[in-house]
N, C-alpha and C positions, 0 to 999 in steps of 0.2 A: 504493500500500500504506500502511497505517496506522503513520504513523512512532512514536506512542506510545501503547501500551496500558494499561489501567487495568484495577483490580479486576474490576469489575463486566463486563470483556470478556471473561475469562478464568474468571469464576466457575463458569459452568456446563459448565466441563470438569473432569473426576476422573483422578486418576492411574491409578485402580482402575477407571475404566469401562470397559472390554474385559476385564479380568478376571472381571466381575461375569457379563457377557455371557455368558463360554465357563464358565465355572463348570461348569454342569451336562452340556460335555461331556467337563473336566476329572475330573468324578467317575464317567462313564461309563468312562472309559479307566484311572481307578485298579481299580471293581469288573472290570474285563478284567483288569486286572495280576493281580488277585490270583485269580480263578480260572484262568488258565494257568501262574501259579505254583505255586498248590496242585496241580494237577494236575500239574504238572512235578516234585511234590517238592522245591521250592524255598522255603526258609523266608526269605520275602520280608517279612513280615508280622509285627505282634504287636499284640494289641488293645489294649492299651494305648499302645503308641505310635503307633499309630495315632491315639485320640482325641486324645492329645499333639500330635503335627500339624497335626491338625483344629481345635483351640482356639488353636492360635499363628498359624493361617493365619486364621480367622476373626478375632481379637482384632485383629492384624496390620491387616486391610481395613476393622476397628471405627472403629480407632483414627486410619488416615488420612483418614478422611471427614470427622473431625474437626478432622485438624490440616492439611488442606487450603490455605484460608486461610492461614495462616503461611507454607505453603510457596511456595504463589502471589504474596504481599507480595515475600516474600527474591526471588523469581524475578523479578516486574514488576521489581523495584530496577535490577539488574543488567541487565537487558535496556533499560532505559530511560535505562540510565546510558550503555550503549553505542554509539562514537561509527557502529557498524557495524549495519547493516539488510541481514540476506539477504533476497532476495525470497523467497516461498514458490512454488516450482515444482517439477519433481519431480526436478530435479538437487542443489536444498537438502534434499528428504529420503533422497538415497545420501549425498552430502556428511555430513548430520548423523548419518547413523546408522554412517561410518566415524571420526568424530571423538567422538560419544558411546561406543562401545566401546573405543576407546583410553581413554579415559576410565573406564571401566568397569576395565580390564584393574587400570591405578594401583590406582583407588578397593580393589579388591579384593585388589589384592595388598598395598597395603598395610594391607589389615582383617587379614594375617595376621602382621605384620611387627613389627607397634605396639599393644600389650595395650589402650587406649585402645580402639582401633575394633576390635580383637578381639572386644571386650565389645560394640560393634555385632550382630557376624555368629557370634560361638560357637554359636547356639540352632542355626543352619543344620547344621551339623555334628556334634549332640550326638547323635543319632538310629545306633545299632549296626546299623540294616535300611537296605535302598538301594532305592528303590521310588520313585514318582510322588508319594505323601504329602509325602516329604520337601521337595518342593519348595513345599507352603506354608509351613515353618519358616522365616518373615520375620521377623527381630526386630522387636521393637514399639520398638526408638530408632534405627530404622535410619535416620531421616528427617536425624540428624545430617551423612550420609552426604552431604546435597545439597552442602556444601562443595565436592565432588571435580568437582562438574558446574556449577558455576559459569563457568568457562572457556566451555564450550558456551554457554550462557547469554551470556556479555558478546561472543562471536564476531557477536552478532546473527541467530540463529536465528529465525524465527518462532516465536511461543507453542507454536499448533497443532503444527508441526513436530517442536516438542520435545517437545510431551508424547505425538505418538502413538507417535513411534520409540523413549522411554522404556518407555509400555506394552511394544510389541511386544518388546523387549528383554527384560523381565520375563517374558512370553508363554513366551518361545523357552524358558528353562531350564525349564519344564516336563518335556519330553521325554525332558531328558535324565537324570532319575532313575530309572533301571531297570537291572534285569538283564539283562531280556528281548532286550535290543537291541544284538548284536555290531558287531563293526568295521564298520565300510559301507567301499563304494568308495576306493583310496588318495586322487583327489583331492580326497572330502569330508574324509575325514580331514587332510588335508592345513592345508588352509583352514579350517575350519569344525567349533567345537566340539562334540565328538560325546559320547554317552554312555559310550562307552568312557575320552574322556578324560578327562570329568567324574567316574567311578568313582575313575582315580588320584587325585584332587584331595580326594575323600573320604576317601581310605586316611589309615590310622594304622602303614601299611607305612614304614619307616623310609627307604627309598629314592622314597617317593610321598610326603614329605610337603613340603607347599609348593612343589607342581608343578603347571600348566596353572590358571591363573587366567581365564584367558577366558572375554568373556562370551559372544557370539557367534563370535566370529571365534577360534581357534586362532594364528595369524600373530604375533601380539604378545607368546604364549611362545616360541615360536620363535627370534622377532628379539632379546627379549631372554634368550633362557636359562633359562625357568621350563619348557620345556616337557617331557615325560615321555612314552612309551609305555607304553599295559598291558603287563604281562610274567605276571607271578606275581596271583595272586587278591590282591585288595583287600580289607582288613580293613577295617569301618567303623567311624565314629565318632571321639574325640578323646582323646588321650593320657592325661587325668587324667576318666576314665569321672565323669558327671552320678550315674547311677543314682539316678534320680530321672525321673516320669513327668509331677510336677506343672509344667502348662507356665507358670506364673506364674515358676518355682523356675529349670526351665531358658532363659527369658528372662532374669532379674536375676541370675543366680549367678555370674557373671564379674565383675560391676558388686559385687557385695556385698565379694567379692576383693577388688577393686582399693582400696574404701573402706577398708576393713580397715587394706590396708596404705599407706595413706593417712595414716592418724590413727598411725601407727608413724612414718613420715617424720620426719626431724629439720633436713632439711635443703632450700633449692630443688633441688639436683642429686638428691636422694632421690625426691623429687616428680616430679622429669620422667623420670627411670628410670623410676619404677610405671609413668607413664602410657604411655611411647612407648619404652618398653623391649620386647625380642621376649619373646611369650609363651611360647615355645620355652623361651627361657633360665631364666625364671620356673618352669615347671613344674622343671626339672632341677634348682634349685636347691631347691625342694620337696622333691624325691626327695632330694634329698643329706641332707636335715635329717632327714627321716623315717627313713633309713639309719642315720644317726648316733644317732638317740635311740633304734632298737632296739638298737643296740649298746652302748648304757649300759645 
């Protein structure tokens, strides 16, 4: 096996190439979604946020074809730096793809935890409808993200390895945006993130919020305590409503936040608050100020 890989090896793989692939039967199963919705009387849908999605998920796929490259560099580094070579056979890619969603579970629970990568993954979330769409709402600086997968990475992974089980990864939440699709079987539910769970993780329900982070696998809320059952219907969307369709607005609108209160900072402890402080607590203290000054 090839103990050091370089640019030029790796070049002609995409993070987005299987995506690109299924695309068009990604789009087949949203036009299903939404005529068994309509026809259910299920307001699943709204056309403008709809194109909203459609422009963040496209922008999204623009945008890494581009910063590709970069990613590949940071990626070679770390893999080349590492004293550890897995071989590529098919036990390295179960192996990798139960150590990249553990990986995954962190990366994303903590996008919810710390206003910094909040401002990653808010766009995901900002959408009041719960449908197939949503799940192109990829932030366009998600790629900050690759930090959290670097571990993968220096374990000695194969390239290939790691970037199809990535894809496939991304692939999977697909599915799980919809109404349509109730509980399944206990032991999928069990194991294995389902669209039911993925609904609470969307709620703005005060008891669902900041529950089932998982990316594939359920097991990791579980083991650590993020996990939730559906109970009561799911309100969508995020505490301090976008109301806004422009997806430029709801990419960078969290990030304009944080600068904001940035340039207000007096202090380094003020500074690391904004950034890795919960945005939970942030929004409430919002609320509290907006309270106060109708009451003057």
């Amino acid at each position: 096996m090839k103990e050091e890989w370089r640019l030029e090896d790796i070049q002609q793989y995409d993070f987005t190439t299987i995506i690109w692939i299924v695309a068009p039967l990604m789009f087949f199963f949203v036009a299903l979604e939404y005529f068994l919705t309509r026809k259910k009387n299920i307001k699943a849908y709204s056309g403008k946020d709809f194109l909203a999605s459609l422009s963040i998920g496209l922008g999204n796929m623009v945008l890494n074809s581009f910063m590709k490259i970069g990613v590949f560099i940071v990626f070679l580094f770390f893999y080349n730096l590492s004293p550890l070579k897995i071989p590529m056979t098919w036990w390295s890619f179960v192996l990798c793809f139960f150590v990249l969603d553990f990986c995954r579970y962190w990366a994303h629970r903590i996008a919810h935890e710390q206003r910094f990568w909040w401002s990653t993954h808010v766009v995901h979330h900002s959408s009041e409808y719960y449908n197939f769409s949503v799940s192109f709402r990829l932030s366009w600086t998600q790629n900050l993200k690759i930090v959290f997968f670097l571990p993968v990475i220096f374990l000695g992974f194969h390239p290939l390895v790691f970037l199809i089980i990535h894809q496939l990864g991304v692939l999977y939440q697909f599915w799980l945006h919809t109404e349509l699709i109730g509980k399944l079987p206990k032991p999928i539910e069990y194991f294995f993130t389902t669209p039911s769970h993925h609904r609470v993780h969307h709620s703005v329900n005060e008891k669902y919020i900041d529950k089932n982070f998982g990316s594939t696998l359920i097991i990791w809320d579980r083991i650590f305590g993020t996990f939730k059952e559906e109970e009561e219907r799911p309100v969508y969307g995020i505490t301090k409503p976008v109301n806004s369709f422009n997806p430029v607005y709801l990419v960078f609108h969290e990030w304009i936040e944080v600068f904001k209160d940035l340039s207000r900072a007096r202090s380094p402890k003020q500074v690391w608050n904004i950034l890795f402080g919960s945005p939970v607590d942030k929004h409430k203290e919002q609320l509290q100020e907006e309270q106060e000054s109708k009451a003057v």
